[in-house]
Structure formats: structure tokens, C-alpha cells
matplotlib code that plots the C-alpha trace (Angstrom):
import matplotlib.pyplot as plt

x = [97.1, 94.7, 90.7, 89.4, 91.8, 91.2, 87.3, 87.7, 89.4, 93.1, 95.4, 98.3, 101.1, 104.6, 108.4, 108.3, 111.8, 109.7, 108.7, 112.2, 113.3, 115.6, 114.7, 118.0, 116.6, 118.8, 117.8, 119.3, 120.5, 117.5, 118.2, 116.0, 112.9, 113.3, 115.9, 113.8, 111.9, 108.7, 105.3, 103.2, 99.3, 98.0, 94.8, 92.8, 90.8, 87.5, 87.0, 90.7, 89.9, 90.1, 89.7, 92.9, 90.8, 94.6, 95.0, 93.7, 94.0, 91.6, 93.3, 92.5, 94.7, 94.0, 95.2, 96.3, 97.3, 100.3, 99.5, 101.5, 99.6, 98.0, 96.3, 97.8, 99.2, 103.0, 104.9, 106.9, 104.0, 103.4, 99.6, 99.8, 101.3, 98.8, 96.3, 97.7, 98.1, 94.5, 93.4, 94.9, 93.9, 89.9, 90.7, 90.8, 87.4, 89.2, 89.9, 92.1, 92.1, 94.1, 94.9, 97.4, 99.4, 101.3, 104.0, 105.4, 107.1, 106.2, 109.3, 110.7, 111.6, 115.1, 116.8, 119.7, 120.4, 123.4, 121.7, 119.2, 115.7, 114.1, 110.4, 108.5, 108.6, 105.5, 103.2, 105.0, 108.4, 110.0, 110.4, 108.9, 111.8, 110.2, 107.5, 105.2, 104.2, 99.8, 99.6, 96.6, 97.9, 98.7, 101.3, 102.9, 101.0, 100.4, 96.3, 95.6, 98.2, 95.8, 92.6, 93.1, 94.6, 91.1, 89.3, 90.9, 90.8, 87.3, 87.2, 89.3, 87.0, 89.9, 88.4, 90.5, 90.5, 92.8, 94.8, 97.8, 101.1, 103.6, 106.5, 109.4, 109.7, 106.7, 106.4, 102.3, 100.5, 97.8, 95.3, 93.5, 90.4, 90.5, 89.0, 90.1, 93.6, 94.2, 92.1, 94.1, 97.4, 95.7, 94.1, 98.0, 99.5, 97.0, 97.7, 101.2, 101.0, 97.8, 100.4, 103.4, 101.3, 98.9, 102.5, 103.9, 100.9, 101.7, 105.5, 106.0, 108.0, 106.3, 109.2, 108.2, 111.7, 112.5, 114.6, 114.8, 116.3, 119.0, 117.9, 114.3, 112.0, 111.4, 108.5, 106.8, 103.9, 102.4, 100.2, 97.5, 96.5, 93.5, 91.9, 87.7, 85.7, 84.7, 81.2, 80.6, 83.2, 84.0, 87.5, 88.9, 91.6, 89.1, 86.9, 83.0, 84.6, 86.4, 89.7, 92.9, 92.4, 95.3, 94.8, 96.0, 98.7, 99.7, 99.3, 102.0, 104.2, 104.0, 105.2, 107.7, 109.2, 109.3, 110.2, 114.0, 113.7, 111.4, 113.3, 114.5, 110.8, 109.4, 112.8, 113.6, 116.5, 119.5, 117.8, 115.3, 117.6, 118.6, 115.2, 115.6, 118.3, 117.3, 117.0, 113.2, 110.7, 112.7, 111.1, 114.5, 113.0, 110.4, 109.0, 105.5, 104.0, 100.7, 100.7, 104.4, 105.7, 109.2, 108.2, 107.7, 105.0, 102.2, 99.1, 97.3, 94.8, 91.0, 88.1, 87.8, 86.4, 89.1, 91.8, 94.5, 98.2, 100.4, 103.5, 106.0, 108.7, 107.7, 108.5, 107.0, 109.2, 108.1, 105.5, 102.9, 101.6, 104.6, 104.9, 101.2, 101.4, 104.8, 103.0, 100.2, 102.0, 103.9, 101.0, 99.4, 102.2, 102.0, 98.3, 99.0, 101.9, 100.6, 103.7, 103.7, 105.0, 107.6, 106.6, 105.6, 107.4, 106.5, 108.9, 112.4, 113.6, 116.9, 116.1, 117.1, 119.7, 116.7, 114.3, 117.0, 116.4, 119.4, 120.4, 121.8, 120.1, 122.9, 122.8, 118.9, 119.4, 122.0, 119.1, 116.7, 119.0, 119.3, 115.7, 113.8, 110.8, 110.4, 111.0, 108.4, 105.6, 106.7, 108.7, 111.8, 111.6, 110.4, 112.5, 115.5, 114.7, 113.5, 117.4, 119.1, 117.1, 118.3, 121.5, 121.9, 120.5, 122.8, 126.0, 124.9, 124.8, 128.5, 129.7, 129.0, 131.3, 129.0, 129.7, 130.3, 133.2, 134.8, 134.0, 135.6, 137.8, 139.6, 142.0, 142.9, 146.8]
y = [124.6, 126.9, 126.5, 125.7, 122.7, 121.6, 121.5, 119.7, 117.2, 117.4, 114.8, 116.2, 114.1, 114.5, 113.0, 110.1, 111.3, 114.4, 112.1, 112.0, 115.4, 116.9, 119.7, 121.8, 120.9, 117.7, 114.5, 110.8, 109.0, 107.6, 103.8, 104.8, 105.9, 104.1, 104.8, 106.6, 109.0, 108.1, 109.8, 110.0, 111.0, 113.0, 112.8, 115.2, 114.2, 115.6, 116.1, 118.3, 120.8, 124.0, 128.3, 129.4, 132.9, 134.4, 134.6, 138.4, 136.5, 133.8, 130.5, 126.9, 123.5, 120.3, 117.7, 115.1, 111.2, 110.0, 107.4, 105.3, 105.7, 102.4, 103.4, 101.7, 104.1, 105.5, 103.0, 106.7, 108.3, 109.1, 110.0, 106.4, 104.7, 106.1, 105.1, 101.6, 101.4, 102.6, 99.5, 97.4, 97.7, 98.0, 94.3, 93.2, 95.2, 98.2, 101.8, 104.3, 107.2, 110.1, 113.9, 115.5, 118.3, 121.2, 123.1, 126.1, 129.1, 132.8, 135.3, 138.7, 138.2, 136.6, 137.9, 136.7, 133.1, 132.9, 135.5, 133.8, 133.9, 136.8, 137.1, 140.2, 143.2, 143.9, 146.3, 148.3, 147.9, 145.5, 141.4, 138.7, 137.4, 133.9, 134.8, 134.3, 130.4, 129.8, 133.7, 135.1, 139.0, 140.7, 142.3, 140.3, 141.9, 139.0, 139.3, 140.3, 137.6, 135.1, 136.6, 135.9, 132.3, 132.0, 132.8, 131.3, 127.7, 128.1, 128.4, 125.7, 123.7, 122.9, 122.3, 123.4, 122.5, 124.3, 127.0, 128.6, 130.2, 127.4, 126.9, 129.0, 132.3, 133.1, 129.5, 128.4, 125.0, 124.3, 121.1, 119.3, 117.7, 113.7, 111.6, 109.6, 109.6, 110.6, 113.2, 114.6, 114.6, 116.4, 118.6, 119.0, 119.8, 122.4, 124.3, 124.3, 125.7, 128.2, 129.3, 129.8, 131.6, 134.5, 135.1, 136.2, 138.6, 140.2, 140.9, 137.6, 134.3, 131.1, 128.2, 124.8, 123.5, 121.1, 122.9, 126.6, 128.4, 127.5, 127.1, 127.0, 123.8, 122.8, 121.9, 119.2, 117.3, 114.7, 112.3, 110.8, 107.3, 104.8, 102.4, 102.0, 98.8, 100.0, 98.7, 100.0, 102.6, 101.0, 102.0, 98.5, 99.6, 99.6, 96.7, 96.8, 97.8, 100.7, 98.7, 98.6, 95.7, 93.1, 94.5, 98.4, 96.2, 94.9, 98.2, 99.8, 96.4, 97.5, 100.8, 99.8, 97.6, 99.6, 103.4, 103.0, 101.4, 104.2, 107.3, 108.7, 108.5, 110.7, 113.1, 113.4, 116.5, 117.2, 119.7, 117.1, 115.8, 118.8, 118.4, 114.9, 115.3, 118.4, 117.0, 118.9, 116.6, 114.9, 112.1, 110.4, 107.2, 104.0, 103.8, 104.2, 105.7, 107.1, 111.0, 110.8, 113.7, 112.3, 108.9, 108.8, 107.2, 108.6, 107.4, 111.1, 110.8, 110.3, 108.6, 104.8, 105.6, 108.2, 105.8, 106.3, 106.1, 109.6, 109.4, 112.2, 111.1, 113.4, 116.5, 120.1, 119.3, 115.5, 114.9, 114.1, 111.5, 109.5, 110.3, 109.1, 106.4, 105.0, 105.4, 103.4, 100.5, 100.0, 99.8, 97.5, 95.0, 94.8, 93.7, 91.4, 89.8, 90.3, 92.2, 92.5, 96.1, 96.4, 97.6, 101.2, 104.0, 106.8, 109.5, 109.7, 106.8, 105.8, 104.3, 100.4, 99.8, 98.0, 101.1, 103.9, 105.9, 107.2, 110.1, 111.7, 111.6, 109.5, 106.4, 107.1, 106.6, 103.2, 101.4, 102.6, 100.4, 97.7, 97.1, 94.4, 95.4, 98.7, 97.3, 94.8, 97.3, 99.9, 98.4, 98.3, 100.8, 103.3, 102.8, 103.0, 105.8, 108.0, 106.7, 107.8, 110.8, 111.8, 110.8, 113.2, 115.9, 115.1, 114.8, 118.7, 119.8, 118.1, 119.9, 123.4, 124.7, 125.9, 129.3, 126.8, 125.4, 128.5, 129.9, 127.8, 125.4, 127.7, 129.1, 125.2, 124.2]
z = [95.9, 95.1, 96.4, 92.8, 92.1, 95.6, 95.3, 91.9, 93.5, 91.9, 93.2, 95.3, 95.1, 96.7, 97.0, 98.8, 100.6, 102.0, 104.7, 105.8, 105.6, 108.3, 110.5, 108.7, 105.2, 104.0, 103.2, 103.7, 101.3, 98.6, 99.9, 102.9, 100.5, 97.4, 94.9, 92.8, 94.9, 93.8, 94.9, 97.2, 97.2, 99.8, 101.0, 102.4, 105.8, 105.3, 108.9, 109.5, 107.1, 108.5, 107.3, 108.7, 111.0, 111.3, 107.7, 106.3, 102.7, 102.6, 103.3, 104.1, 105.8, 104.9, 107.3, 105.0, 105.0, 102.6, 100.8, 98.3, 94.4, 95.0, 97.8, 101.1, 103.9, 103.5, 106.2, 106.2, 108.0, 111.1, 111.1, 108.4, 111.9, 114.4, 112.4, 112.5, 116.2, 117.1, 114.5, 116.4, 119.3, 117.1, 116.4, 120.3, 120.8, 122.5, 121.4, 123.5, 124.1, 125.1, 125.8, 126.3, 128.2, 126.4, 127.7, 125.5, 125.9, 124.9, 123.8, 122.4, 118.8, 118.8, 115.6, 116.6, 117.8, 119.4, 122.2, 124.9, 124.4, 126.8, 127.6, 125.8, 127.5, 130.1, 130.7, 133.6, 131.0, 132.9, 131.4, 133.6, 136.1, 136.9, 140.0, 137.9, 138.0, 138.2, 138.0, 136.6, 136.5, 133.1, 133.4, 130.8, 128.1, 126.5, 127.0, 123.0, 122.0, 123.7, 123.3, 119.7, 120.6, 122.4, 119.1, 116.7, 119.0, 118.7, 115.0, 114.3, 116.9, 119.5, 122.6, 125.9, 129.1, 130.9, 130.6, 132.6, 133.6, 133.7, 136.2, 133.7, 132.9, 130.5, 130.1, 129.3, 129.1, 127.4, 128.5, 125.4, 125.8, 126.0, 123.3, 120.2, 119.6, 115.9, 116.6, 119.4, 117.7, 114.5, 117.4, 119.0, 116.0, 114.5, 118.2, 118.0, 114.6, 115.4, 117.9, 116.0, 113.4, 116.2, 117.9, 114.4, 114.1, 117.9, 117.3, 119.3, 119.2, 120.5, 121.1, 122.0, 121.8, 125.0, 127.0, 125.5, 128.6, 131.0, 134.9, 134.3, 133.6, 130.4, 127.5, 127.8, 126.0, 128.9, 126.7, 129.2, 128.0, 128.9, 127.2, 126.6, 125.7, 122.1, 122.4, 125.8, 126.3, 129.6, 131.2, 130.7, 133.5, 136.1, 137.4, 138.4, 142.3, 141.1, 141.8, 139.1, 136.8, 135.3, 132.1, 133.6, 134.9, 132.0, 130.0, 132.2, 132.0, 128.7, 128.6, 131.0, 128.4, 125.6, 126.7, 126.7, 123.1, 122.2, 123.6, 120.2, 119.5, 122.1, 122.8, 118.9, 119.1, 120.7, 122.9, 124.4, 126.3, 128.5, 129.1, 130.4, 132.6, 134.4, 138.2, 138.6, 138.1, 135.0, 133.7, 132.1, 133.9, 133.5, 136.7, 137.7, 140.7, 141.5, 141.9, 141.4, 139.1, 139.4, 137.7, 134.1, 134.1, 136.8, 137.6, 138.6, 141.1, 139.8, 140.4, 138.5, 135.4, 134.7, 135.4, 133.3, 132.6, 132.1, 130.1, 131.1, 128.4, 125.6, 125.5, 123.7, 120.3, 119.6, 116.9, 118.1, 115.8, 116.7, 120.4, 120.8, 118.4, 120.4, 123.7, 122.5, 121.0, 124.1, 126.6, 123.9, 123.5, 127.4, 127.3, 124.1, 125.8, 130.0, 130.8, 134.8, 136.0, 138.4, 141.9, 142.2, 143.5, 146.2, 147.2, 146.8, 144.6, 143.0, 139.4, 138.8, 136.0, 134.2, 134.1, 132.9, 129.8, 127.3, 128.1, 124.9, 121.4, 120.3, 122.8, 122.2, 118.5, 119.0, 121.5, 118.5, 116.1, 118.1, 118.9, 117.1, 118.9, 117.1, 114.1, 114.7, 115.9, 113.4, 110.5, 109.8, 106.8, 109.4, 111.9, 109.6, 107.7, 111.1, 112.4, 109.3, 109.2, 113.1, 112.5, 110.0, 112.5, 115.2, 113.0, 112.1, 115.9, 115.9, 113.2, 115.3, 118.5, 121.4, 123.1, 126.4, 124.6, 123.3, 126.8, 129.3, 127.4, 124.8, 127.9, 129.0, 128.2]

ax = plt.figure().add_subplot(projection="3d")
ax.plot(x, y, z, "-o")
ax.set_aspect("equal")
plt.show()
């Protein structure tokens, strides 16, 4: 909308079925957000609104919650469900917090899709071949493109940790500062977007689907959880010795419970799930370890007041909203209903029946259906509409043949 209706104060409104809008453009049917479409307002958060620096025409974002016209958060919302889960836990005297770890990848323009992705060109004309995991050269030619990323994190007040060369070829993760945890999925999502938009400007393509490239490691978005007094900002997962306390625990009984339910939450695409069962440090699992990057959830060495829970589940393409939202509710259910973990793991381990994840969007989706708990911690008008809404997605991937299936099965009797 333009900058004078904004500063006047102009409601925006929208179709409630936006909410549940499929990534090819479709919708489900209207049963799933009212039969007649109604609108939504959308209110601007006066703290997430940003000048957009890689704009050359003036431009502004607003970060905006949808709320139904008479006034209560959209259950359809995923910043509206965040917000929820961080109350709850505000009502037991506790506030959590979070950051989290983002894995994306950097690439030539890709006109074409049915061709690979291949890493831009570098300065001695050659592409990037993989040996280039924790380097600091270069050679890539990528400094400009992330000079300006640099910058224009700064002007949007993003806050970095660290920064570096990922594991796959011209693969990059970014660290986010830890702190509240609406804050750092607004925080997560103006990156990923800040990303997509400085690549365009370079010639470049920034990808933070799961698993974009064959044989190589994929995307993913670590969130690292803990939980504070909110009076004292105490870690409530640590007692006055330093040691782990029941309420850590029970936090991780928690998420231990709910991640298979939750999978289609935090691996939301077809692609995710290439991800998930790539042998190399996949997380497709609810154990818990400490310093165990085989485990999905790891306990990374740190000193007391820093102790805190990773969850290795979600990848580079969840939202993260939901992702932290769904990490959060399970590690509070655990300390609401004093879930114990099971034992932790070191090493090599074989995963127990009873701490598998689905391994394909579609059994993801079914254990979605079937769980009350979701429905209970979400709603059921959420959880239904975010099912039919997938559904839809994956039936789409059906309707295509893959190049794999033309390839080697087209010359079978």
C-alpha cells in the first residue's frame, strides 16, 4: 500500500483462505476457512517495520499479525500461534528463548529447472567442487554479494553471530543471535527474504530448499531452545550447582513425545525429506544426546547458564513461526505433564521403534491426522487446514514423472 495510506492508518484487510495458500498457487476447498472467505485485518507490528536498503525505489515491510475483524488472532496464523505458545508458557512464570542455525545455499541462475543447480562461477573461472567447507578464501566471488548482506543485516537491525562456509558445495550458514522467540522467527524470516532479494541484485540465486543437490548435505534450520525464569531470567534447566534440573528433563521428555506427531510441521515439502533420510548426520530421529550431531535432539556442550536443548528436525524450508512455535509446545507439554526422557545416546546408535520419525511427507501428513495432541496444542482448524493445504501440495508432486523414472524404469519389460 502506499506510505501515505499506511501512515494514516488504513486498515489492510485480506482473504481469510490466503493463510492456506499452497506453495504452486491453489487453495483447499473453502470448508477449511469458512465458506465465505471472509477477512482478515492485518496488523502492523510497530517494532518489525523495516526501509527495505536493497530497494533503489523507496520501499518499506511491515511484519504484520492476522487478525480476525473483531480483533482476536487468526487460529490460521502462524506468527498468531507463536504468539500463543510464548503466553503460555508467560502464565507458568517462564519465557523461552531461542536462536537459531541457518543453512542455505548460493547458485548460478537456474533458468531452467529440470537442469541441477551449479554454484556461480569463481574468480579463477572455475565453479566450487566441494573443498571448500569452513574456508575463508574468495575465490568464490561471492565477497560483494555478502558485503551487501553484511549491510543491509545491519539496517534492518539483524544481529549475527556467526558466519561461514557450510559443509556442501557453496552451501552457507548463518548463526542468529539468541533471545525472545517471536522475535527470532520475524528476525529468521526477514533474512531469508533480505537474501533472496541482494542475490537478485548480484545475478545470483539463493535456495534454501532442504535438500537442493544430490550427494551433498543439506539445509537446515537448527532452532536452539532454553527456558528463563521471567522475573529473574534464570536458566530454569540448570540448578544453583550448575547440574541439569528435572524440569530440562522433562523439557526434552517433551519433545521426545511430540516430534514424530509434529514432523509435517517442521519438514513441510516433499523435498525435506531427502533431507531427513540422508545417512550424514540426519536427524530423522527423537533421541537426545549431548554433543551428538546424529541425535535430533543435542544437547551442545556449554557452560550451565547456556544450557539448552537443539532441535535438528527442521530444516532450511520450514517456516519458522511454526517450526519454533511446534518446538516450543512440545518441550512445554513435557514440563506441564513431567514427561521423563528416555536414556541418552553416545556414538553409534540404532533408533528404537518408539523414537522413529516418518520418513516421507505423506506418512508425516497421516501421523499429523491422527494426532489429538496437535489438535489440542494447535486447534483443530489449524491443523486441518495446514493438512489439507499439504495434501494438495503433495498430490501436485504426484501428478509429475521425475527424470529418475523416465531414466531407469522406462527400459524395464
Amino acid at each position: 500500500m502506499t506510505a501515505e495510506g499506511f501512515l494514516e492508518g488504513r486498515r489492510l484487510q485480506l482473504a481469510r483462505g490466503v493463510l492456506l495458500q499452497c506453495i504452486m498457487g491453489g487453495y483447499p476447498p473453502s470448508r477449511f476457512y469458512g465458506s465465505d472467505d471472509g477477512d482478515l485485518a492485518l496488523v502492523a507490528d510497530p517494532k518489525q517495520i523495516h526501509r527495505l536498503p536493497w530497494s533503489q525505489q523507496p520501499r518499506a515491510l511491515a511484519i504484520c499479525d492476522a487478525d480476525e475483524l473483531t480483533g482476536e488472532s487468526s487460529r490460521l496464523s502462524t506468527r498468531g500461534q507463536l504468539k500463543a505458545v510464548v503466553a503460555r508458557y508467560a502464565a507458568l512464570g517462564l519465557a523461552p528463548v531461542v536462536a537459531t542455525e541457518l543453512e542455505f545455499f548460493v547458485f548460478a541462475p537456474n533458468p531452467d529447472p529440470t537442469q541441477p543447480f551449479q554454484p556461480p562461477m569463481g574468480l579463477d573461472g572455475r565453479r566450487e567442487d566441494g573443498q571448500s567447507a569452513f574456508s575463508i578464501s574468495s575465490n568464490n566471488g561471492l565477497r560483494p554479494f555478502f558485503s551487501e548482506v553484511y549491510a543491509c543485516m545491519a539496517a534492518l537491525g539483524l544481529p549475527r553471530d556467526t558466519f561461514m562456509h557450510e559443509m556442501g558445495v557453496s552451501q552457507f550458514e548463518i548463526n542468529l543471535l539468541h533471545g525472545d522467540p517471536l522475535l527470532l522467527a520475524d528476525q529468521t524470516f526477514l533474512f531469508k527474504h533480505l537474501l533472496k532479494e541482494v542475490a537478485l541484485k548480484h545475478g545470483l540465486t539463493v535456495v534454501c530448499m532442504a535438500k537442493p543437490l544430490a550427494h551433498t548435505p543439506g539445509s537446515s534450520m537448527h532452532i536452539h531452545q532454553s527456558v528463563v525464569e521471567a522475573a529473574s531470567g534464570r536458566n530454569v534447566f540448570s540448578d544453583d550447582a550448575g547440574e541439569p534440573t528435572a524440569t530440562f528433563r522433562h523439557f526434552i521428555g517433551g519433545q521426545q513425545a511430540c516430534l514424530a506427531d509434529f514432523t509435517a510441521l517442521f519438514a513441510p515439502n516433499v523435498n525435506s525429506y531427502q533431507r531427513l533420510c540422508n545417512p550424514f548426520a540426519s536427524p530423522n530421529n527423537a533421541c537426545w544426546s549431548h554433543d551428538n550431531r546424529s541425535a535430533g535432539l543435542r544437547i551442545p556442550a556449554s557452560s550451565p547458564v547456556a544450557r539448552r536443548v537443539e532441535n535438528r528436525l527442521p530444516g532450511a524450508d520450514a517456516n519458522p513461526y511454526l517450526a519454533i512455535a511446534a518446538s516450543l509446545a512440545a518441550g512445554l507439554y513435557g514440563i506441564e505433564h513431567r514427561l521423563e526422557p528416555s536414556a541418552a545416546i553416545q556414538g553409534e546408535f540404532e533408533v528404537p521403534d518408539n523414537l522413529s520419525l516418518p520418513c516421507t511427507l505423506h506418512a508425516a501428513l497421516e501421523r499429523l491426522k491422527r494426532s489429538h495432541l496437535a489438535k489440542e496444542l494447535f486447534g483443530a482448524e489449524f491443523i486441518e487446514g495446514y493438512i489439507a493445504s499439504k495434501t494438495l501440495e503433495l498430490t501436485s508432486f504426484f501428478d509429475e514423472i521425475t527424470p529418475w523414472e523416465r531414466r531407469v524404469l522406462a527400459a524395464q519389460a
